[in-house]
N, C-alpha and C positions, 0 to 999 in steps of 0.2 A: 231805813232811809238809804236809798244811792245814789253816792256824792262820787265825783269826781275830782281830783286837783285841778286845774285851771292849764293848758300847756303854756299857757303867755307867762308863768311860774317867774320865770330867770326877769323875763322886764320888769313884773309887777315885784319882785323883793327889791328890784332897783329904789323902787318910789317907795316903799316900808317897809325893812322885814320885818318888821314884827306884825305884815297882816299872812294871812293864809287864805288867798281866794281858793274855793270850790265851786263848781256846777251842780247847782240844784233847779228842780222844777218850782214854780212858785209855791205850787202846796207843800210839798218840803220844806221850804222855808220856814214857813206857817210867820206871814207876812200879819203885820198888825190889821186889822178891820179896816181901819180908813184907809190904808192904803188898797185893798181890794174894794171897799167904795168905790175909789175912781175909775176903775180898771174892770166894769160890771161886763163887757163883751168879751172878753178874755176867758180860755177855758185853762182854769190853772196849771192843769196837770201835762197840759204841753207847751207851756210858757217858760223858756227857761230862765233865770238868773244868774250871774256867776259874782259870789259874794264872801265877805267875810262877817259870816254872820254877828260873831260877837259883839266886832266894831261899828257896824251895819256900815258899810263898806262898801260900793258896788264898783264893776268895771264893764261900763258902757258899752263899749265894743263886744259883748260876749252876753248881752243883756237884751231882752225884747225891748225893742223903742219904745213902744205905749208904756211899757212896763218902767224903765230908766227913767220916761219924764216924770212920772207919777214918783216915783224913788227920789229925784234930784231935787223934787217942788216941799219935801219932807224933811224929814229927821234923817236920811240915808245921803250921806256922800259919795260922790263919783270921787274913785281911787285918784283922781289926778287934782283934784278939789281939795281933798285930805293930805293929798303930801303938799302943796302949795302952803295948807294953812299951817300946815305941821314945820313946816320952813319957815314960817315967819312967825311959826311962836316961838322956833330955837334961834333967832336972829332974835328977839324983843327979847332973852332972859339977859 
């Protein structure tokens, strides 16, 4: 697989370091079924992502549109989504 680091690197460790965004193609990814359900005009392998896979993490800006809304309507957060909620679970402890 060839993955890239992310160049936005410096802002996105601002919002978590503990994610590690990479550029991957969506087949790379290897994206759960339902989310390539919604996404059937899309040729994966030149779709790009830029994500933190583990956390399913994604950063919009660096992300095909079709791709991102299908992502945000799921189980996958947009990076500025995740540090918001990740903010207000460490203000609620």
């Amino acid at each position: 697989m060839v993955t890239r680091a992310c160049p936005d690197w410096p802002t996105l460790m601002e919002l978590d370091p503990d994610l590690q965004f990479k550029h991957y193609t969506a087949a790379e990814a290897r994206l759960p079924a339902e989310v390539l359900m919604r996404v059937p005009g899309l040729t994966l392998p030149n779709i790009e992502i830029c994500c933190d896979l583990d956390h399913h993490v994604f950063y919009r800006e660096h992300t095909h549109a079709e791709l991102a809304t299908v992502l945000g309507e799921g189980d996958w957060f947009e990076v500025q989504d995740w540090a918001k909620r990740k903010r207000e679970q460490q203000r609620g402890r």
